[in-house]
C-alpha positions as CSV (number, residue, x, y, z in Angstrom):
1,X,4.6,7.9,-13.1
2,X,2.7,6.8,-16.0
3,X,-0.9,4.9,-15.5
4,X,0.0,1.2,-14.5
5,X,-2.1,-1.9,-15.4
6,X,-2.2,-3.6,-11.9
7,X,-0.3,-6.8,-13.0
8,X,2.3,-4.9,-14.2
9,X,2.3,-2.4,-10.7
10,X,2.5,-6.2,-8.6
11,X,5.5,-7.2,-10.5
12,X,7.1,-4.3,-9.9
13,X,6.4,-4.1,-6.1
14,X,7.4,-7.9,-6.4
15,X,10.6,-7.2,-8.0
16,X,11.5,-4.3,-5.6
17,X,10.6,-6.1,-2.4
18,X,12.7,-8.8,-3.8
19,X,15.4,-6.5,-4.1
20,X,15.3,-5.0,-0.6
21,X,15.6,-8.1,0.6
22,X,18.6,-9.2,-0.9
23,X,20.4,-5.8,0.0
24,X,19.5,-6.0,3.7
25,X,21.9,-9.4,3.8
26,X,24.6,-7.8,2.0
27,X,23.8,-3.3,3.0
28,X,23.7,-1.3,6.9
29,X,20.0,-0.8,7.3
30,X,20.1,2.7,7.2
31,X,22.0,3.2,4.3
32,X,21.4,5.6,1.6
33,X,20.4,2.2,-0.8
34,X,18.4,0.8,1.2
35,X,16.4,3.8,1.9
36,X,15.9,4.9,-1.7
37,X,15.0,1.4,-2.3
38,X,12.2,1.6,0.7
39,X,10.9,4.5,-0.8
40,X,10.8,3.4,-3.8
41,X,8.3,0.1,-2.4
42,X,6.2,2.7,-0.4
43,X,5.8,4.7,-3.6
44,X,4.9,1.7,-5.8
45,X,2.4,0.4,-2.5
46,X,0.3,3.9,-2.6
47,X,0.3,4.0,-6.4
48,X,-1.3,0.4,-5.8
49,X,-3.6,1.4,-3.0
50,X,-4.9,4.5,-5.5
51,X,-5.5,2.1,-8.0
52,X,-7.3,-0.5,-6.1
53,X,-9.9,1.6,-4.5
């Protein structure tokens, strides 16, 4: 992944843990989905962390 301002990296954690949320009301947990969609917020979250130290 490309270098990330920081606003830019917030909105897209933002937008992702937005989007988790919505699929857990509708998606199983432990579905394929959700799981891409939780990696994809941890990936985003360390890219942060990297950033921000």
């Amino acid at each position: 992944m490309s270098s990330k301002t920081t606003n830019t990296l917030l909105h897209q954690i933002e937008r992702v843990r937005h989007d988790l949320n919505k699929m857990a009301l509708t998606v199983d947990l432990s579905s394929p989905d959700i799981i891409n969609r939780s990696q994809e917020l941890d990936h985003l979250l360390n890219e942060y962390k990297t950033i921000t130290n």
